[in-house]
N, C-alpha and C positions, 0 to 999 in steps of 0.2 A: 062121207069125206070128213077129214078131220085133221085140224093141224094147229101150230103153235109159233111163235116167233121166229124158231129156226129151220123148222122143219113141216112137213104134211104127210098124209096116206089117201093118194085119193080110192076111185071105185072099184079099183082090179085090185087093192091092198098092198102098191108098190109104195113104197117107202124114200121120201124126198130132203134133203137136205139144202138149206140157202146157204149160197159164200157166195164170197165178191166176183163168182166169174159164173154164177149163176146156182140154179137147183142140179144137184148132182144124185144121182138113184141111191140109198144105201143097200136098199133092200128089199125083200118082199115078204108081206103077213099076211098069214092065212089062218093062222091060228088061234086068233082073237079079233077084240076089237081095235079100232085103230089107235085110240087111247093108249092101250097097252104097246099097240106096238112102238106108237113114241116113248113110252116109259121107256119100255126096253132098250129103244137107242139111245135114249136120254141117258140111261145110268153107262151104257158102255164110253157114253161124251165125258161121264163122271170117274169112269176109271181112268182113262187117259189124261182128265186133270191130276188125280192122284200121283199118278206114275212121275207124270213133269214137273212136279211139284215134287215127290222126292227124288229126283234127278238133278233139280237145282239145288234141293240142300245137300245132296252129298259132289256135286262139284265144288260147293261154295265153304262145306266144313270138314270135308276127307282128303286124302293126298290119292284120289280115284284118277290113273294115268289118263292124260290124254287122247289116248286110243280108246279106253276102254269108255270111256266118256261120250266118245264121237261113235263108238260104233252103238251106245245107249239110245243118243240124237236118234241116228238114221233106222234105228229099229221102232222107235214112236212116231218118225214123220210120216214111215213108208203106212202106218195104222193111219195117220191122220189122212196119208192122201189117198190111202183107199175110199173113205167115207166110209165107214161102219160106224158113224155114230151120227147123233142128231143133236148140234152144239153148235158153239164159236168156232167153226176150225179154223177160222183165219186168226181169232187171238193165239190158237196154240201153234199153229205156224207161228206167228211172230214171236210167242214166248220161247219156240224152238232155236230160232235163227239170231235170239239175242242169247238162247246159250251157246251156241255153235263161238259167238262174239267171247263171252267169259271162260269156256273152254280155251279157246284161240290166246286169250293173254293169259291165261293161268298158263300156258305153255311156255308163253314167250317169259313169260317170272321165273318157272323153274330152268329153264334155257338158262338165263342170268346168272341166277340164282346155283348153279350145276357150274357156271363159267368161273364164277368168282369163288365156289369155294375150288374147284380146281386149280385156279390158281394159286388159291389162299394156299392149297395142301401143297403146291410148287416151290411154291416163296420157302413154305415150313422143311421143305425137303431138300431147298437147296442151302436153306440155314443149319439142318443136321448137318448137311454134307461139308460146309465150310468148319463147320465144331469140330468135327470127326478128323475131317486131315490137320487141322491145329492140333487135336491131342495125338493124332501121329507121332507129334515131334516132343512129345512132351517127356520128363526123364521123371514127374511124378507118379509112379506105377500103379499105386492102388488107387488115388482118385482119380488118374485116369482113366483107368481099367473102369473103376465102378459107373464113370460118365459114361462113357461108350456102352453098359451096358443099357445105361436106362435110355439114351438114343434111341437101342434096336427098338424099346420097347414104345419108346415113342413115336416113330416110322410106323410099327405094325398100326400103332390105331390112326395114323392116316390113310385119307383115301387113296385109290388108285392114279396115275397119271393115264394118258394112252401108254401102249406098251414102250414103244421106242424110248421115251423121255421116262418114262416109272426104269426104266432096266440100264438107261446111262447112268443117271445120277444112283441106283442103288449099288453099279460097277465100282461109283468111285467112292463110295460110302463103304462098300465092303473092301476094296480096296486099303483105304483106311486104317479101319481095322485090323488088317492083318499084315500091315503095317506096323502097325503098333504090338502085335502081336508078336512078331519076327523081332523086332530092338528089344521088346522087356525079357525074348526067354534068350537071347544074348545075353543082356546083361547080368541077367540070372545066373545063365551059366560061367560069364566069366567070374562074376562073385564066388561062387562055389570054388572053379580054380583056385581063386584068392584064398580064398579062407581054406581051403587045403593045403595050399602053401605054408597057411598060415600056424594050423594044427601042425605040420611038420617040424615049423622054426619051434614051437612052442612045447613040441615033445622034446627037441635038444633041449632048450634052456631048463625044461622040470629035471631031465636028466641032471644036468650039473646042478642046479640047486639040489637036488636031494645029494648029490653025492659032498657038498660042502659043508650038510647040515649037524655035520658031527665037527664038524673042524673049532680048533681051538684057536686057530692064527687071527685073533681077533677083529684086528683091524684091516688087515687087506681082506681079509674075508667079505667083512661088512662093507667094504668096497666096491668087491666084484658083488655080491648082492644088489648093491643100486645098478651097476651097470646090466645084470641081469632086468632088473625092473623097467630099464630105458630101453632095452632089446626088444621085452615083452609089450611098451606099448606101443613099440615101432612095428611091432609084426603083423598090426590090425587081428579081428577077429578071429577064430575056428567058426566050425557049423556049433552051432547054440550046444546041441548035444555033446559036443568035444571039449567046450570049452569051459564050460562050468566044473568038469573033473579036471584037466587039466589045470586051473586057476586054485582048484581044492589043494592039489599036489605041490604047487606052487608055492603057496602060500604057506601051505601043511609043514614044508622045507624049512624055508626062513623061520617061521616062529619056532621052530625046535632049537634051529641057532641063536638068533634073537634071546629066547627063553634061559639058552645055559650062559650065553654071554652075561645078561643082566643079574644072573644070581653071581655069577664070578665077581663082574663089578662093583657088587651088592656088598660082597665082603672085602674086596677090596677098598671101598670108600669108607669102609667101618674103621680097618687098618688104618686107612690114611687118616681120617679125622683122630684118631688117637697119635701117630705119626706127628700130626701138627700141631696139640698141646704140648708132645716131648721137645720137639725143636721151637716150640715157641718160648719155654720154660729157660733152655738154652740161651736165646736172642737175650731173654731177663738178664741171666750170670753176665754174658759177652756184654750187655751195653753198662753192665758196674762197672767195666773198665776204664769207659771215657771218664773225662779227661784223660789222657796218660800221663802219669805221675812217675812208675817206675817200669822202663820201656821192657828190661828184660823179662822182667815178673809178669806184665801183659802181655809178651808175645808167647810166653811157656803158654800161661794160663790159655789163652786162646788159641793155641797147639791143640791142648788136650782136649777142649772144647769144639772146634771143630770136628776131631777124631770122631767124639761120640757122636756129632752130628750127622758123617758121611756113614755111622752104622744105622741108622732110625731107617732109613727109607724115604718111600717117597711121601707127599701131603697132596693133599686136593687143587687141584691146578688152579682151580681159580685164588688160591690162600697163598699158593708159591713166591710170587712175585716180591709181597710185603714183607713175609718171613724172613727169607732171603734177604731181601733188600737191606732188614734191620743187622745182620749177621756181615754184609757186603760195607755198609757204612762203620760197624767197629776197625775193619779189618783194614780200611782205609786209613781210617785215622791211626791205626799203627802205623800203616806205611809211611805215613807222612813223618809223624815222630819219627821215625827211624833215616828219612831220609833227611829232616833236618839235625839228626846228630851225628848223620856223616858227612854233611855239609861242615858242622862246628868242628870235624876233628880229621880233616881231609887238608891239610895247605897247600898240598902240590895243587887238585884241581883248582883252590884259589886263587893259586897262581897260573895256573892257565889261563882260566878266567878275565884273570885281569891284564895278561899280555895280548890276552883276543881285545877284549876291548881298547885296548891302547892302539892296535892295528889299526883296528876299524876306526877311530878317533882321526887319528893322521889322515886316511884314507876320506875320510868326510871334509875333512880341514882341508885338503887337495883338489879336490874336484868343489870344493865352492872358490879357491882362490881361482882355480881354470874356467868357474864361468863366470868369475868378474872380469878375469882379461877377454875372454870371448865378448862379454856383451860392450865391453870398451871398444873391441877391435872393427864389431859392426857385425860379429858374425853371429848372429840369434838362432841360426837353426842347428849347428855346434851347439852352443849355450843350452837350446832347449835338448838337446840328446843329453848332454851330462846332467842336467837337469834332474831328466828322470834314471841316470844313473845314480843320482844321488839321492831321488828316494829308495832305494831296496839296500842301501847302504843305510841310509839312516836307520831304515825299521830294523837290519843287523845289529847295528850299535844298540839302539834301544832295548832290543831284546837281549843282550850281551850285561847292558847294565841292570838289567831287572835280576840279570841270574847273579851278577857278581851283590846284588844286594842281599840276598837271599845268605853268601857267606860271610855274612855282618858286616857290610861297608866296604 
């Protein structure tokens, strides 16, 4: 007979294990000594350490499911409760039942852990959802277009919901989208109507501009050109391809007119600046005149001198006014000369003259003698009417004696 701390062999070679509920038979040896046969269950007590021992590091350092964990346990306990080995089998019971315990919360963590990112992926899927029906409404097309795209893309690497709640919120997330889909190829399309409209307005208008672009009618021309230009940017766009030829045409028009206008007024501004040395040369002779000294000899002179004036042409508009001016100031002071030497050699109007004012004299001398009896009389508001009849009388008179002065006294 033969035995050791955990175990014995007694005389018939059956094979005994101690635990807490007594000696349990493992086995029977007949094949050696008893020595051996304890080795031999000794070492299978030493596998079954092994085994649990890597059973607890890969519960404790793999993501080994729960099932598969539990059904590892109950494949090592059903060895331990057989007794095929000669050991502690009550330590590996216990080391068994406290991983049954770490198995049991590693559940309940990924439980949590499974719950919360579920949620976490809900919350993220109901925040696509609310982004996506905002850009619904949105009239920015291509960054909202390009948002919604990277959405899908960020949906797909979320988790799953359960089915019901994964397939409402992705109804109204697709939704959304095609939403947004259905307003931008609207408005697509109505742009395109637009700008075919718009190509049509702008095929009439290159029509007339090329047919204007020979015209010589300078200036209504260059008129109806702007108002072509106001048409053309009232008409908004063509499609890109339409518009770049047609704007070529456009343009191609005016500057051919433009072009011959400027060479025209190119020599006509040459004309005219020579135009305005001749008539300014003119202005010279005509202001030798002033003083007038002998009225008939300056009004020939300035006869003939005008003449050749109205043959020169025109001068450069902005030179006009001063030229002129100097040609307008001799031609006055002839007239003036002239009207005071028909003043000096006129009697009769002199004597008009001065029987108007003799009128008008009495007439003032009357109506102040009638509003000294009116304000005698008490009556002020008579008084003040003649009053002011008797200023538009005075300013006659006054004006009657400025002209009778004018024919020497």
């Amino acid at each position: 007979m033969s035995s050791d701390p955990w175990g014995r062999v007694d005389e018939t070679g059956t094979v005994y294990v101690r635990t807490s509920e007594g000696e349990q038979v493992v086995g029977s040896w007949q094949a050696g000594t008893p020595e051996e046969a304890l080795a031999y269950f000794e070492r299978k007590y030493e596998g079954l350490v092994v085994e649990i021992g890597l059973l607890e590091k890969r519960v404790r350092t793999t993501d080994l499911s729960a099932k598969d964990a539990q059904t590892a346990i109950d494949h090592l306990r059903t060895q331990v409760d057989e007794h095929h080995a000669v050991g502690d089998l009550d330590a590996l019971r216990v080391r068994l039942d406290k991983l049954v315990g770490t198995v049991e919360s590693r559940r309940e963590e990924r439980k949590a852990q499974k719950a919360k990112q579920t949620d976490e992926a809900r919350a993220a899927k109901d925040a696509l959802v609310v982004e996506a029906e905002q850009l619904a409404q949105s009239d920015q097309w291509r960054s909202a277009g390009e948002r919604l795209r990277a959405l899908v893309d960020i949906w797909k690497g979320l988790p799953r919901l359960d089915r019901k709640s994964d397939d409402e919120l992705w109804h109204r997330f697709s939704h959304a989208r095609s939403a947004f889909s259905k307003r931008r190829k609207a408005h697509f399309a109505s742009l395109d109507a637009q700008r075919e409209d718009a190509r049509k307005v702008k095929e009439r208008l290159v029509a007339e501009a090329e047919s204007l672009s020979k015209s010589t009618d300078w200036g209504p021309t260059a008129a109806r050109y702007r108002e072509l230009m106001a048409d053309w940017k009232a008409a908004g766009r063509a499609q890109r391809e339409s518009e770049d030829d047609l704007w070529n045409r456009f343009r191609g028009a005016q500057d051919v007119f433009f072009a011959a206008r400027s060479e025209v007024f190119a020599e006509r501004d040459a004309e005219q600046v020579e135009n305005l040395k001749l008539k300014e040369e003119l202005a010279d002779e005509a202001e030798k005149l002033v003083p007038i000294t002998d009225l008939k000899s300056a009004r020939a002179t300035f006869r003939s001198l005008n003449e050749r004036w109205e043959a020169i042409g025109h001068v450069p508009r902005d030179a006009r006014p001063k030229v002129e001016g100097r040609m307008h100031a001799v031609e006055r002071a002839i007239q003036e000369a002239e009207e005071g030497e028909w003043r000096r050699t006129n009697p009769e109007a002199r004597a008009r003259a001065a029987g108007l004012t003799g009128q008008l004299q009495a007439a003032v001398d009357k109506l102040r003698e009638q509003i000294d009896a009116a304000r005698a009389a008490g009556n002020n508001a008579k008084a003040d009417k003649l009053a002011r009849e008797l200023e538009g009388r005075q300013a006659l008179l006054d004006q009657a004696l400025k002209g009778l002065e004018e024919f020497g006294g």
